[in-house]
N, C-alpha and C positions, 0 to 999 in steps of 0.2 A: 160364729157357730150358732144355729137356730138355738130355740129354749125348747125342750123337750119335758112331757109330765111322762110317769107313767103309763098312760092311757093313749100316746101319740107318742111310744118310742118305737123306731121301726126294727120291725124283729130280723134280727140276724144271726150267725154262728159265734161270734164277739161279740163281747159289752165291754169300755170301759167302766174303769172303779163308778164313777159320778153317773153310769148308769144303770149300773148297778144297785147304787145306793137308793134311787128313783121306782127300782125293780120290787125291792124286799123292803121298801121304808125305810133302810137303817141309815145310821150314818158311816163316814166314814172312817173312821179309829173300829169300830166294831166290823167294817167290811173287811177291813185288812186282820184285824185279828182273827175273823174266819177263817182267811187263807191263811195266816202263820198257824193256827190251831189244824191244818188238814182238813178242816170241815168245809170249806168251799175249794173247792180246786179254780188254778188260775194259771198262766202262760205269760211268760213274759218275752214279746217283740221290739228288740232294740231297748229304749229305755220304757217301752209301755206296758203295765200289768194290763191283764186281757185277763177277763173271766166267759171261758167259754158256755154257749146256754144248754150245754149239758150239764157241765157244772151247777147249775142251776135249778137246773131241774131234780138234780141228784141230793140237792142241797134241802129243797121243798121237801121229796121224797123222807128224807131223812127225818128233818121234825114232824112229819106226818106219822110216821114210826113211832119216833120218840113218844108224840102225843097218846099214842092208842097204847103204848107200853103202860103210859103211866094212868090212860084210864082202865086199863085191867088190873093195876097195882090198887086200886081202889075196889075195892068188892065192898059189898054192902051184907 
């Protein structure tokens, strides 16, 4: 299997977990815990978790949310 960075993964509809993890920084104990938390949505084929890149997108979305939530929670 090549070695892929972030910046040379090739975009498709699927990620596995491990590229995933390459995707968002994290590791993986914290990738999977997104999916058992609902906050990442994921698909599972035969024995494969698949996180699809809507998922992902929805994932971003969402701490981008988050982020602007909690700078409006800050007033000066």
């Amino acid at each position: 299997m090549p070695e892929f960075t972030a910046e040379t993964l090739p975009v498709r509809q699927l990620y596995r977990v491990s590229e995933v993890m390459l995707l968002l920084s994290l590791s993986r104990s914290v990738i999977y815990e997104l999916i058992r938390s609902g906050r990442l949505g994921s698909v599972t084929e035969g024995r494969t978790r698949l996180i699809p890149a809507t998922a992902i997108s929805r994932y971003i979305d969402l701490l981008t949310a988050e982020a602007k939530d909690a700078d409006y929670g800050q007033s000066a």
